[in-house]
N, C-alpha and C positions, 0 to 999 in steps of 0.2 A: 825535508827529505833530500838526500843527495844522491846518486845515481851516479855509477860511473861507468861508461860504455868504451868498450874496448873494440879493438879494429878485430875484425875480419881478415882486412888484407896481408901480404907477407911485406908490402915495403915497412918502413921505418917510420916511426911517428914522425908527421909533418906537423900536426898541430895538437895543443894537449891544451886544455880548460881544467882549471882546479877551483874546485868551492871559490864559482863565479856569483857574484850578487852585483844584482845592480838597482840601486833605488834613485825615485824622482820625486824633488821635493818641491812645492809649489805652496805657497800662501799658508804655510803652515803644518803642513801634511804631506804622508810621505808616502809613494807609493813603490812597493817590492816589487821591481816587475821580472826579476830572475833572481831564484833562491837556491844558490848553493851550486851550482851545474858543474857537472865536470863528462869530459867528452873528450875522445882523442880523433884526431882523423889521420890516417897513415897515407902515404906519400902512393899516387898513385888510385886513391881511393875515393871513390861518391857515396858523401851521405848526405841523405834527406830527410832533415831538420821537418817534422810536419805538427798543424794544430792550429785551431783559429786562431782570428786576428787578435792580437791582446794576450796570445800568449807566452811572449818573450823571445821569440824565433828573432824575428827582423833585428830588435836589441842588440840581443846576442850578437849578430854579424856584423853589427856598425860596432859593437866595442872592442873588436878585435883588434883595430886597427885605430881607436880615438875617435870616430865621429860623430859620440854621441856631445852634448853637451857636456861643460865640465862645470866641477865645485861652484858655487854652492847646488845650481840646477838638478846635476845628477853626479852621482856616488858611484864610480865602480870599483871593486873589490875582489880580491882572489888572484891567482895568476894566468897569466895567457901566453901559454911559450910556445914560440914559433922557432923551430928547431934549436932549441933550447933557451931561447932568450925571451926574457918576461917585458913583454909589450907595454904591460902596465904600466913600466915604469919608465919606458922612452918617454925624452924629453921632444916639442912639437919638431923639432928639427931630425930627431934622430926617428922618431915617427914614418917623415914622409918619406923614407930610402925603402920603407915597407911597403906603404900604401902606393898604391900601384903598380909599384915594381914587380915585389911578390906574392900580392895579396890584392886581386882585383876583381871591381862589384860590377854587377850587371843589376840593374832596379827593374820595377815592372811596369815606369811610367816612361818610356825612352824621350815621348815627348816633351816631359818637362825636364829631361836631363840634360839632352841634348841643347847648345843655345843657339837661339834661331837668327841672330846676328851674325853669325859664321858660317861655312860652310863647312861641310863633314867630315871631305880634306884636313881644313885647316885647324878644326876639334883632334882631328886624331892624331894629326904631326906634331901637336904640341904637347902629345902625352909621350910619344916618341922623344920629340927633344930634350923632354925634364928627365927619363927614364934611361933613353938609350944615347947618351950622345954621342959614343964611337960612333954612328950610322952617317956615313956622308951624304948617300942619297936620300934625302926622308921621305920625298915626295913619290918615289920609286918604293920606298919598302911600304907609304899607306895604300899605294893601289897593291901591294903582295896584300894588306892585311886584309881587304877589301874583298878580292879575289879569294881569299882562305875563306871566308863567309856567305862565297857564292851569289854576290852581286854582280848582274850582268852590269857589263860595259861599265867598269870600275874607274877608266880613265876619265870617261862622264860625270859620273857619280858623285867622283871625286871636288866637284867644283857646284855642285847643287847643293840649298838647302834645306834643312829637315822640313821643313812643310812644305818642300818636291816631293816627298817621298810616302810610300805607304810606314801604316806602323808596323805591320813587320821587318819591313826594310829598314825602319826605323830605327828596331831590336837589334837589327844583324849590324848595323852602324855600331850602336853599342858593345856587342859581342867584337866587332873587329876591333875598336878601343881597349877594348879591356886587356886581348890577348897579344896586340901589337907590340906591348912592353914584356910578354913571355913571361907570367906570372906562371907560380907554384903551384898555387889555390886559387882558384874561381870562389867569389861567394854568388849563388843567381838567387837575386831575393823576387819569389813572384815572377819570373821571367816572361811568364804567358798570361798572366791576367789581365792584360787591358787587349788580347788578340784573342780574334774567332778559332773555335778550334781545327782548322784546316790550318791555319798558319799558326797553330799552337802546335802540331805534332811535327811539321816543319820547322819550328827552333827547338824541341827536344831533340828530332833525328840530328838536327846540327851541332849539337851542345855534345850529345852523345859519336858521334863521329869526330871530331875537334878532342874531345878527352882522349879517344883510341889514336889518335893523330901525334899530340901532342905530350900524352901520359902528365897530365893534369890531374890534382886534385879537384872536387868540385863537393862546396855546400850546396845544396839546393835547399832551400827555403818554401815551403810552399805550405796550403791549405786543402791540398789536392791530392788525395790518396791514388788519385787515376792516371795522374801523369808518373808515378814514383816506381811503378812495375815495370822492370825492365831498362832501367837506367841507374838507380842507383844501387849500391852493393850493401848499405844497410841503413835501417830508418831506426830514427830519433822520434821519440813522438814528446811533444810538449804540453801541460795543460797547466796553466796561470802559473807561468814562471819554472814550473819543475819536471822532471824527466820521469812520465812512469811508465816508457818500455820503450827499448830498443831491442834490435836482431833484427839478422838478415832478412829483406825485404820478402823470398818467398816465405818464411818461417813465420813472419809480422802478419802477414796476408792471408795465410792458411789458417794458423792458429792465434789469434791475438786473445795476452793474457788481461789486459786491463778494458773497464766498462770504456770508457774512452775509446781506447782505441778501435774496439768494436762499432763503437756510436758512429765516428767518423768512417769507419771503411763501410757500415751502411747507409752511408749516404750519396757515395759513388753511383751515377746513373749508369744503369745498364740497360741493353736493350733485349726488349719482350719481359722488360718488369713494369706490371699493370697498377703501382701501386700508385692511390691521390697524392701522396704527398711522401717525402722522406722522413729518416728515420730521426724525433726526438731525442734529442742529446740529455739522458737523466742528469743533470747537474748532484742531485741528493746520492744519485746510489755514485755516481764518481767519487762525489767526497768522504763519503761513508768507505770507500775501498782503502782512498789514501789516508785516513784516519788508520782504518787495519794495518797500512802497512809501518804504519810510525811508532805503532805500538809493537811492532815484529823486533 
């Protein structure tokens, strides 16, 4: 099945996915882990990519820009055009004038992102010098970037390393790398899963204030129906590899048309619900839906 979701916003298609596939093949066997996808995100606009693990989100936002594995390992297929130009087919050189520049990730492990041989200064200058090399001061624009993230005493900071630091502080290390090079699109894959949720609603309000700051696009990536209200402008929902609904997030929330989607938004804790346990994800009646819809 293929799905094609259309923006909401009034800016201009920033990013457009056409009958995206992507298979991995290993010892013989081959697995589809995104079939057919097509999705646009308009320029100025948040959408959040949502569905358990395994199913094709995270993919998705590494082969936008090459990171996944290439031939024979893994297969991607389809087009990926970033204002008009098909990604797919940059060669690794023509590639990297993207990655980062225009198109930069925030992961949800900052700890193993980060390398702990350097210091976070000297991580983040060196994404500035590959990206920005007009900047004369580098060492002046990473305490700006530092300071846009809202780390105290940024001239400090700037010379400690990642295991100085908390993991939220971590994250915003991250976040300032990412957006130090003035990227188009944000991808935040997972951005709060390895943080408690006190400093989870603290790098949303940040991600979400940095968009309004900067008029950023941003993918969010998540498995979290709870953090997606209120941030982004439309959701994606994903289930092994294909798209069966998106619409604007209050619309997704209120009325959700697929068993799926239902399964997932009851599973969101809320408080003064007395139930033992959450809610069973029907794998059978899911598939039996998307069986109906193939035959439509």
């Amino acid at each position: 099945m293929s799905t094609h979701v259309t923006p909401s916003s009034p800016g201009q298609t920033l990013l457009e996915l056409r009958d995206l596939h992507i298979r991995f093949h290993s010892r013989g066997e081959e697995v589809h882990a995104v079939k057919g996808t097509r999705m646009t995100i308009a320029e100025g606009e948040t959408v959040a990519v949502v569905g358990e693990s395994g199913s094709g989100k995270s993919v998705t936002g590494m082969a936008l820009t090459q990171l996944l594995p290439g031939k024979p390992a893994c297969e991607v297929t389809g087009e990926i055009l970033y204002r008009g130009k098909d990604l797919a087919t940059c060669s690794g050189r023509e590639i990297r004038q993207y990655r980062g520049k225009e198109i930069a990730y925030i992961f949800q492990e900052p700890g193993s992102s980060l390398n702990p041989v350097f210091t976070v200064g000297h991580q983040i200058a060196e994404a500035i010098k590959l990206h920005r090399p007009e900047i004369k001061d580098v060492t002046a624009e990473v305490i700006r970037a530092l300071d846009l993230v809202h780390i105290r005493d940024p001239e400090k900071r700037f010379r400690d390393y990642p295991h100085q630091l908390s993991g939220g502080m971590q994250q915003r290390v991250m976040i300032a790398m990412a957006l130090a090079c003035h990227p188009k699109l944000l991808i935040a894959d997972e951005p709060t899963t390895a943080l408690d949720v006190t400093i989870q609603a603290q790098i949303m309000n940040l991600l979400r204030e940095l968009r309004e700051k900067i008029g950023m696009s941003i993918m969010l990536i998540t498995h979290n129906f709870g953090i997606v209200k209120g941030f982004a402008d439309r959701v994606v929902v994903m289930f092994r590899g294909e798209i069966v609904e998106e619409g604007p997030v209050e619309e997704v929330l209120a009325n959700p048309q697929h068993p799926y989607t239902r399964a997932l938004i009851g599973c969101i804790p809320r408080l003064g619900n007395r139930r033992e346990r959450l809610t069973t994800i029907d794998y059978e009646e899911i598939e039996s839906a998307l069986k109906k819809e193939e035959r439509v």
